[in-house]
C-alpha positions as CSV (number, residue, x, y, z in Angstrom):
1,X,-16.2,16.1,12.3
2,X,-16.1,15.1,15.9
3,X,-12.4,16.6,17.4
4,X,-10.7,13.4,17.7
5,X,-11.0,12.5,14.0
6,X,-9.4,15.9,12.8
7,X,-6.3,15.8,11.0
8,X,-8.1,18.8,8.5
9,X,-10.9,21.0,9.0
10,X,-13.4,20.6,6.5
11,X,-12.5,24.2,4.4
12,X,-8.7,22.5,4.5
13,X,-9.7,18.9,3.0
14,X,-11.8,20.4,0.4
15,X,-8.5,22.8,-0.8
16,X,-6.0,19.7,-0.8
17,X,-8.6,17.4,-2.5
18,X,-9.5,19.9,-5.5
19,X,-5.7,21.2,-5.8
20,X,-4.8,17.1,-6.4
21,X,-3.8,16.7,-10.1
22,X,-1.9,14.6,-12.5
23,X,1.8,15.7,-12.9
24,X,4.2,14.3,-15.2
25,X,7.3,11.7,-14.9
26,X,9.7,14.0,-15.6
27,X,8.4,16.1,-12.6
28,X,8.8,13.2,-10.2
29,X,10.4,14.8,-6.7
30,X,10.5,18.4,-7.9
31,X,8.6,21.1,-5.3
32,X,5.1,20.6,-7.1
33,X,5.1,17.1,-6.3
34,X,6.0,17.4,-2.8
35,X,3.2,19.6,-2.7
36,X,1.3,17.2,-3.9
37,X,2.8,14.5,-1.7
38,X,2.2,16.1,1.3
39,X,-1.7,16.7,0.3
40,X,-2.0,13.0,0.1
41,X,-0.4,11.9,3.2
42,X,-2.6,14.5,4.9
43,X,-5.9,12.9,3.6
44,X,-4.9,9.6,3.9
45,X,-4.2,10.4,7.7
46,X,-7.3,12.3,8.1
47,X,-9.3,9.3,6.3
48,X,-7.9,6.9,8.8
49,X,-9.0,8.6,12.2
50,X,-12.5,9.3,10.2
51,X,-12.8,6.0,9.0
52,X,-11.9,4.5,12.7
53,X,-14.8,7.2,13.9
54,X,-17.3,5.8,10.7
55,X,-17.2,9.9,9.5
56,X,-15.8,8.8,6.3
57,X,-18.5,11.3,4.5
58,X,-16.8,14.5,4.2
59,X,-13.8,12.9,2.7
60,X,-16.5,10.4,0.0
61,X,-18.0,13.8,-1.1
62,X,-15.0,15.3,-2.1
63,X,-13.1,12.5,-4.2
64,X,-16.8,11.8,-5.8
65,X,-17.8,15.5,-6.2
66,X,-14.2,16.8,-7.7
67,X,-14.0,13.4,-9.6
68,X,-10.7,13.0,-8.4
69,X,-10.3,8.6,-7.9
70,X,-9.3,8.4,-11.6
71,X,-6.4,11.4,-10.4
72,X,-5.1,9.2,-7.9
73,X,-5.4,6.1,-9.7
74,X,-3.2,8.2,-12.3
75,X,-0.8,9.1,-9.9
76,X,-0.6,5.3,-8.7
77,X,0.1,3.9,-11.2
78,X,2.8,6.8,-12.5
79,X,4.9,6.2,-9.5
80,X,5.0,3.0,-9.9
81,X,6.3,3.0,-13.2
82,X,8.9,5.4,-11.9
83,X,10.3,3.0,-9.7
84,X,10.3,0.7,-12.1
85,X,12.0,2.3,-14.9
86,X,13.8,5.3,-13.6
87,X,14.8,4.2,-10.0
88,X,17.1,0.8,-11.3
89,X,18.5,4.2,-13.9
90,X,19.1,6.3,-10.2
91,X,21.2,3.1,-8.1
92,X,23.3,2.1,-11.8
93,X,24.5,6.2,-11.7
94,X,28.4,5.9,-11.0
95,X,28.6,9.3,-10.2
96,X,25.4,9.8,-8.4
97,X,26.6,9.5,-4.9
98,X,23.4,12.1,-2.5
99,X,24.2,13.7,0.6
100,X,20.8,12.0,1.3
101,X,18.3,9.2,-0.1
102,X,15.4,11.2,1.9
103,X,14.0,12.9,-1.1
104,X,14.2,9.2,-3.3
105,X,12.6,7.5,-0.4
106,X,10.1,9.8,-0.5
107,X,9.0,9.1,-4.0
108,X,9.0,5.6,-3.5
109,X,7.0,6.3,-0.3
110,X,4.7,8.2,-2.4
111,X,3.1,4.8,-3.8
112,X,2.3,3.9,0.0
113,X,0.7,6.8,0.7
114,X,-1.9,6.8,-2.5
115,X,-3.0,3.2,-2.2
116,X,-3.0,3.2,1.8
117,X,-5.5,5.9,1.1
118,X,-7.4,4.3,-1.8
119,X,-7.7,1.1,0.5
120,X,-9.4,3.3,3.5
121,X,-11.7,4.8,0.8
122,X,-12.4,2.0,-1.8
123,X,-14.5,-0.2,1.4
124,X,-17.8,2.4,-0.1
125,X,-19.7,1.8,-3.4
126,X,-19.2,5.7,-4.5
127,X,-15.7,5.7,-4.2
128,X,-15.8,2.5,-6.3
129,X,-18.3,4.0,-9.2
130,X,-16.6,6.9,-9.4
131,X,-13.3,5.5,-10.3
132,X,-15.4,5.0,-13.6
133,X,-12.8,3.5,-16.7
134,X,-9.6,3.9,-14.3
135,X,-11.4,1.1,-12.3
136,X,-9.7,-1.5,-14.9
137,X,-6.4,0.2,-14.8
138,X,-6.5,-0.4,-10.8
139,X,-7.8,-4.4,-11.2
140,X,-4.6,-4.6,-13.5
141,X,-2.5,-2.7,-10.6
142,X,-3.9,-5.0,-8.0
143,X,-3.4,-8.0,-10.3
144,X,0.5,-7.3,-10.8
145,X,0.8,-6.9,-6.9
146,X,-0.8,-10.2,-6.4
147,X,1.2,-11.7,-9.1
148,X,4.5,-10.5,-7.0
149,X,2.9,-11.8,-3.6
150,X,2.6,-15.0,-5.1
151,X,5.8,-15.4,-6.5
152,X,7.9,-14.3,-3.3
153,X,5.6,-17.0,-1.3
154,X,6.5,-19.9,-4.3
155,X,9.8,-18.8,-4.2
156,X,9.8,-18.8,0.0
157,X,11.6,-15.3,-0.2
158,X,10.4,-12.8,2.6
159,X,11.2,-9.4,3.0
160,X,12.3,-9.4,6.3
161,X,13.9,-5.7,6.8
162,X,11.3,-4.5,9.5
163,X,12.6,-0.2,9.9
164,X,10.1,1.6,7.2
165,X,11.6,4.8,7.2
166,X,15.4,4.5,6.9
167,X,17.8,5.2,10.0
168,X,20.3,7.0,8.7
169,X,18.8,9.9,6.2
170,X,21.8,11.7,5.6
171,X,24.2,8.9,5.0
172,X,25.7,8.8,1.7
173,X,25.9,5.7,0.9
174,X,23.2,4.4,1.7
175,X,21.7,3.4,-1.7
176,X,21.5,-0.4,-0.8
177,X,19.6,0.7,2.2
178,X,17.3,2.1,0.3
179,X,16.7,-0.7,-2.1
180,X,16.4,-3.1,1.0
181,X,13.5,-0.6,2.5
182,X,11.9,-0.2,-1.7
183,X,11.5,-3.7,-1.0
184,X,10.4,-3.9,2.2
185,X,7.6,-1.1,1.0
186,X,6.7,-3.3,-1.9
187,X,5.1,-6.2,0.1
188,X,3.9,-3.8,2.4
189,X,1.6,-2.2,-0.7
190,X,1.5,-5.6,-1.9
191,X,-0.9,-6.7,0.8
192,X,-2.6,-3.5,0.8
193,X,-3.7,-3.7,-3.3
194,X,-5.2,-7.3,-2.0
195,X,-7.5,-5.5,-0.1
196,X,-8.2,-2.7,-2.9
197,X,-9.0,-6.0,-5.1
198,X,-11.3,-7.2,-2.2
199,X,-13.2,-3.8,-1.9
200,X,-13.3,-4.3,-5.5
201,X,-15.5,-7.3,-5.6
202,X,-18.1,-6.4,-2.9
203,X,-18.8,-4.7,-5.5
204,X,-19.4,-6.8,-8.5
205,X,-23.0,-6.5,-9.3
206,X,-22.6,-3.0,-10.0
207,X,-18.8,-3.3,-12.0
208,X,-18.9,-3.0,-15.8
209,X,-18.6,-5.7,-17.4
210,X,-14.8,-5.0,-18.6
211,X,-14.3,-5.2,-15.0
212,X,-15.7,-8.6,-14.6
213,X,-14.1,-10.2,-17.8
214,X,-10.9,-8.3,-16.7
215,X,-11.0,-9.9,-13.1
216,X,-12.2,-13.2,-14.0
217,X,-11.2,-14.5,-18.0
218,X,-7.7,-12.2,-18.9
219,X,-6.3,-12.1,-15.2
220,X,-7.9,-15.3,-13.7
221,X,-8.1,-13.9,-10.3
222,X,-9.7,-16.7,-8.4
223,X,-6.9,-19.0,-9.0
224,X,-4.4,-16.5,-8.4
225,X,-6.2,-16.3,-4.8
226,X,-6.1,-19.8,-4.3
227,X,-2.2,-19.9,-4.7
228,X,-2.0,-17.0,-2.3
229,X,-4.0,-18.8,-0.2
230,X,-2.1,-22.2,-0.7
231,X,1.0,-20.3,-0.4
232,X,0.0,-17.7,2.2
233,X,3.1,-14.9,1.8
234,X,1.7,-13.4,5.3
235,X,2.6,-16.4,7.1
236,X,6.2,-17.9,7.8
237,X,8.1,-19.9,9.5
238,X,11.9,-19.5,11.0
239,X,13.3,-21.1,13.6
240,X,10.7,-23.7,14.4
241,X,8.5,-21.0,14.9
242,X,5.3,-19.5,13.2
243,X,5.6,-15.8,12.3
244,X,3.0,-13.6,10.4
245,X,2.4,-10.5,8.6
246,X,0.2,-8.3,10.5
247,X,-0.1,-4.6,11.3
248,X,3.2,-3.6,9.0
249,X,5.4,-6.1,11.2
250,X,6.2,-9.8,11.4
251,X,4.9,-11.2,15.0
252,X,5.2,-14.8,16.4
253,X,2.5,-16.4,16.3
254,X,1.7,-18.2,19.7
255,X,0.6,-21.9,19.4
256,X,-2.8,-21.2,20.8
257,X,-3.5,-18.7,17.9
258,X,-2.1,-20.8,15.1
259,X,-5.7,-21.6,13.8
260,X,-6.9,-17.8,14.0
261,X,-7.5,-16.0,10.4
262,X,-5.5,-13.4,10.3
263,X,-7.2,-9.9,8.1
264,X,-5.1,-10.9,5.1
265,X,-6.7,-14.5,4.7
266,X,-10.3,-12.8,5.3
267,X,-9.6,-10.4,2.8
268,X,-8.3,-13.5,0.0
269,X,-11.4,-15.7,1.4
270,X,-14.2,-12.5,0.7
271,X,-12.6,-11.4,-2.6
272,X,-13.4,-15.6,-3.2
273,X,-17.2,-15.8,-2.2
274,X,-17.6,-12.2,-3.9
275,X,-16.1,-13.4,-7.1
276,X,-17.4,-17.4,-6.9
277,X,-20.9,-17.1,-5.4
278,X,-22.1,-13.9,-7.5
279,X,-24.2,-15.1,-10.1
280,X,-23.0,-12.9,-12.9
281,X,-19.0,-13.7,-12.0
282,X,-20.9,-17.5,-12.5
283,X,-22.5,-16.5,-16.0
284,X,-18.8,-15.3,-16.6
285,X,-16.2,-17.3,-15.2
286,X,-14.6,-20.2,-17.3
287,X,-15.2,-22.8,-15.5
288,X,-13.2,-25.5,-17.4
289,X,-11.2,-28.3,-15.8
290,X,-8.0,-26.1,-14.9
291,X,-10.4,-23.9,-13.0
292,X,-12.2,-26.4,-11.4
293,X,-8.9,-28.0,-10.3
294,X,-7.7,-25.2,-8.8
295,X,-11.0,-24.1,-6.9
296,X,-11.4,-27.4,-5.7
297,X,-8.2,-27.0,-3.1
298,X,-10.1,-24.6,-1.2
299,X,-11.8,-27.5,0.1
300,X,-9.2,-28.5,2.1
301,X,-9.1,-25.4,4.0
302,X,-12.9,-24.9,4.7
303,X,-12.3,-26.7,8.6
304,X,-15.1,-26.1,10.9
305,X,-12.9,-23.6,13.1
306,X,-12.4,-21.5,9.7
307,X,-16.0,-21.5,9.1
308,X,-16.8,-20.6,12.8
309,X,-14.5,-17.2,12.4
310,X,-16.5,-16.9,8.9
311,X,-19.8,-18.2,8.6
312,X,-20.3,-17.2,5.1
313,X,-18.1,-19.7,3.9
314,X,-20.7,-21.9,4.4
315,X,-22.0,-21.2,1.1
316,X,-18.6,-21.4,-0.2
317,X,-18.6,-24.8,0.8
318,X,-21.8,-25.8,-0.4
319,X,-20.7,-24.5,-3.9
320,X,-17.2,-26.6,-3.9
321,X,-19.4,-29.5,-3.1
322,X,-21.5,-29.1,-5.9
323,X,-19.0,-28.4,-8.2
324,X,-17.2,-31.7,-7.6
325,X,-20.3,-33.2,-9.1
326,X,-21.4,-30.7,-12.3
327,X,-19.7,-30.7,-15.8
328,X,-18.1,-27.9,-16.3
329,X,-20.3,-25.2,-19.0
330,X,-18.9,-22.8,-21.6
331,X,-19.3,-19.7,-20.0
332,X,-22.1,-17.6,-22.2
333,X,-20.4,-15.0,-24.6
334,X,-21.6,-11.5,-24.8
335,X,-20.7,-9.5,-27.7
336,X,-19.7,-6.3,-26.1
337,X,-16.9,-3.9,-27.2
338,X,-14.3,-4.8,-24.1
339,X,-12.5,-1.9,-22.8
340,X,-8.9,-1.9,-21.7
341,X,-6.9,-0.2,-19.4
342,X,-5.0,2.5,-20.6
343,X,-3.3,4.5,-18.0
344,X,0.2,2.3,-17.9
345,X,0.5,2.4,-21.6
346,X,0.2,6.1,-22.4
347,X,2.6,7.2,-19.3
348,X,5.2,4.5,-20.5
349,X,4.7,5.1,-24.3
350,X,4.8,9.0,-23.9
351,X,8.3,8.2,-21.7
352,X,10.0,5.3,-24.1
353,X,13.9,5.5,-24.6
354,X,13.6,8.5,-22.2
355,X,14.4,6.8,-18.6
356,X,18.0,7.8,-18.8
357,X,17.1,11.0,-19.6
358,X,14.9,11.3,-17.0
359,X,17.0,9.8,-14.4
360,X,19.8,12.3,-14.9
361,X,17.0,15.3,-15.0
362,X,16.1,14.2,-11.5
363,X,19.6,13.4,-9.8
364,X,21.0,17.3,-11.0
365,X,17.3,19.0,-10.5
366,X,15.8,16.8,-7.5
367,X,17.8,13.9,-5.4
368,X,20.7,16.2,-4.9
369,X,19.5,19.0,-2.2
370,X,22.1,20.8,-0.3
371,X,21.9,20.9,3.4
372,X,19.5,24.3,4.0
373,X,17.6,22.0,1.2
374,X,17.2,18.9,3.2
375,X,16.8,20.6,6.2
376,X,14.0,22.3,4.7
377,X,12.8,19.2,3.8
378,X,12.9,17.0,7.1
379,X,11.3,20.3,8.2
380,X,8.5,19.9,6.1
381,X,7.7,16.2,6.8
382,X,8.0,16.4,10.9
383,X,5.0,19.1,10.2
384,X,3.3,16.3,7.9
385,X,3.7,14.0,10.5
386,X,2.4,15.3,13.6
387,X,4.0,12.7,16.2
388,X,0.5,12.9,18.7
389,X,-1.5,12.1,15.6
390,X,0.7,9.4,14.5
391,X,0.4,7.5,17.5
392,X,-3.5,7.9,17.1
393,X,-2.7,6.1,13.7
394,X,-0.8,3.1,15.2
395,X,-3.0,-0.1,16.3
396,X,-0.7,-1.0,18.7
397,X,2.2,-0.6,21.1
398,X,5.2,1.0,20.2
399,X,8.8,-1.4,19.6
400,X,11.6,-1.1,20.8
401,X,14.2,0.5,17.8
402,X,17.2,-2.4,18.5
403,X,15.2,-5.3,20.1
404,X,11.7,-5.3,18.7
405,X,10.5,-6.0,22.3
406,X,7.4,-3.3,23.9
407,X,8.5,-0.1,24.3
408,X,7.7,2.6,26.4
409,X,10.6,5.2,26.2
410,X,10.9,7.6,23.2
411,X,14.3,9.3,22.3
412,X,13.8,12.5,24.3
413,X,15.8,14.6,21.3
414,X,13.9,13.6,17.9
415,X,10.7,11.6,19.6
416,X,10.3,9.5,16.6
417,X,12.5,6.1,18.2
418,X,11.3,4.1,20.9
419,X,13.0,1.9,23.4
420,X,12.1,-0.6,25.7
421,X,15.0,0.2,27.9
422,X,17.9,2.5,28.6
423,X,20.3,0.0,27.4
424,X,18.8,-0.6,24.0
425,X,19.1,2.7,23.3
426,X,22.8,3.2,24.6
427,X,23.6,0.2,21.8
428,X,21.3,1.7,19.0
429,X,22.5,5.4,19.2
430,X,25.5,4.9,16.8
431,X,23.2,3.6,14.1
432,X,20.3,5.9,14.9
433,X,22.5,9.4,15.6
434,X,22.8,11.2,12.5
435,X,19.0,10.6,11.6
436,X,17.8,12.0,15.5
437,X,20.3,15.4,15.0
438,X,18.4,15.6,11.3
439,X,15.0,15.5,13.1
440,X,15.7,17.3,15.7
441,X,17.1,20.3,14.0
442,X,13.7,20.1,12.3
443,X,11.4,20.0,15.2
444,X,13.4,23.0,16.6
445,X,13.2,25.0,13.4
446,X,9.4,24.5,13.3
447,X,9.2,25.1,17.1
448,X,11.6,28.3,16.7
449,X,9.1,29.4,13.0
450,X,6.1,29.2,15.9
451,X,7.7,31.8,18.5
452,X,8.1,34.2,15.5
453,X,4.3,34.2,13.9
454,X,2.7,36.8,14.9
């Protein structure tokens, strides 16, 4: 790997891909986990800055070779059944009351992390294939996240709470913070299963055909993209002005780029001509008058300036057009023995009646850490999260932590805030105080571990 794409050398990746494994619910948080946490956070960094250099290969051979994409599909789709069922337990705890949320937020991090990494990895055909039989419990992950982006955007709700990792770690009430930021990282993996779903299609002639039938007949996924599209969740407006979702941050839109496609609608528009224009998905696909109803919409949004950023939707538009026009045909039924995803239900079957139980197992075992604990812990993550590398992981500039504007001054004591002046961060340093000391004691530590190694 070239230097500038090395998170891990090579002997490193190949340790923390093999050592990745499937843990149990009850095990959530504990120091296995974190392990385990940590691992993933590492390759997803490292597949990143290899993916931004096209040396993706090293990483491909790995996951493929040690068969680990069903693992971390696994792992997915445990977490989020965890904060599904034993986080609402955790808030409703009366007498749960942590010196910290840091090791919660974590675990709800933890979903982040996998599918940030499965969207670097699923853009190539191996990764894809060798998800094997997990690849239909992901379409039905995906499919539950696009269900939720298109409710917020019917409902015009927003998550709007912008900080992703929460201010104030050791603050101990901060349990509504942390919901706020749960939901926050929601639409973030939200938008990110979109384009898991989109990688997905590209590549339909080579899915199984449980895939297919899952995607197209039991989830209806082409409609589903329309409303997104109709609805567009990335795309607001407040204040008279137009605001989207790009990058992990809402910007305003200047008038001049009102008309631009945006990653998110390329994404919905792809996952469309992959799933539309592919003649098995057309063999498949129930075309009936409900379909044809919805699909017909898109033909409001095929303007020339959207086929000049896409050129491909040409054919798109050439297949609405003739659909206007055809009957539609029974799609041609196969008789095949349909699989079905079975991930979701064994993890909540094996776990039914127990999320109390759980719960309480985590808060006395887990979520309560004493302070040598957490400090252990904020230890740990500042070594995760090399700052240098981080910034080779950001897109763009960095904000300012109390105005949002540019910024080009970081807190000198924990280097993790920026400001875009000296004032902002006079105002800010009451709400961002406890969370610098926390990291700074932490970078000292690791600075003060360092002098000692031999």
């Amino acid at each position: 790997m070239a230097e500038a794409a090395a998170v891990l050398l090579p002997g490193e990746a190949e340790a923390l891909v093999q050592a990745l494994r499937s843990g149990s619910l009850l095990n959530t948080g504990d120091h296995g986990w974190l392990r385990q946490h940590e691992a993933i956070e590492k390759l997803n960094m490292q597949a990143i800055l290899s993916a931004s250099a096209s040396q993706e290969q090293l990483l491909i051979e790995l996951l493929v070779n040690y068969a680990k994409i069903p693992t971390l599909i696994e792992e997915l789709i445990s977490v989020e059944i965890w904060k599904h069922k034993v986080f609402p337990v955790l808030c409703q705890l009366k007498d749960f009351k942590p010196k910290s949320t840091f090791p919660i937020y974590l675990v709800l991090h933890h979903e982040a992390s996998i599918v940030n990494l499965l969207e670097t990895m699923f853009f190539h055909k191996e990764i894809c294939e060798s998800a094997e039989d997990t690849i239909l419990d992901l379409i039905d992950y995906s499919y539950r996240k696009l269900t939720l982006l298109a409710a917020w955007s019917t409902n015009g709700e927003f998550p709007t709470h912008e900080k992703l990792l929460p201010e104030d770690l050791t603050n101990a009430s901060s349990m509504q913070e942390l919901q706020k930021q749960a939901e926050m990282m929601e639409f973030k993996i939200s938008l990110r299963a979109l384009s898991v779903l989109r990688f997905i299609t590209d590549q339909v002639d080579s899915l199984p055909l449980s895939a297919l039938t899952r995607m197209l007949n039991t989830h209806n996924v082409p409609c589903l993209l329309v409303e997104l599209l109709e609805h567009c969740p990335w795309s607001r407006r407040e204040a008279g002005k137009l605001k989207k979702f790009e990058n992990g941050v809402w910007h305003v839109v200047p008038p001049e780029d009102h008309v631009r496609m945006t990653k998110l609608d390329g994404q919905v528009w792809i996952a469309l001509y992959n799933l539309l224009l592919s003649p098995e998905c057309q063999r498949k696909y129930n075309l009936d008058g409900f379909n044809k109803s919805q699909l017909l919409k898109l033909r409001a949004f095929l303007t020339d300036v959207l086929i000049d950023q896409l050129p491909n939707l040409v054919e798109m538009q050439r297949f609405l057009s003739h659909l206007v026009v055809t009957e539609p045909v029974p799609p041609k039924k196969d008789l095949i023995l349909e699989q079905v995803p079975v991930i979701r239900d064994r993890i909540v079957r094996e776990n039914s009646g127990k999320w109390q139980a759980i719960a309480k197992h985590q808060v006395k075992h887990m979520f309560s850490p004493s302070e040598d604990e957490l400090k252990h812990l904020a230890c740990r993550w500042a070594q995760t999260y090399n700052l240098d590398m981080m910034e080779a992981l950001v897109p763009e500039k960095p904000k300012c932590g109390l105005c949002g504007s540019e910024a080009t001054k970081r807190c000198s004591r924990c280097q993790n805030e920026w400001y875009c002046k000296r004032e902002c961060q006079v105002q800010h340093w009451q709400k961002h105080k406890k969370a610098c000391n926390l990291m700074a004691d932490a970078l000292k530590k690791i600075k003060e571990d360092l002098k000692v190694q031999p």
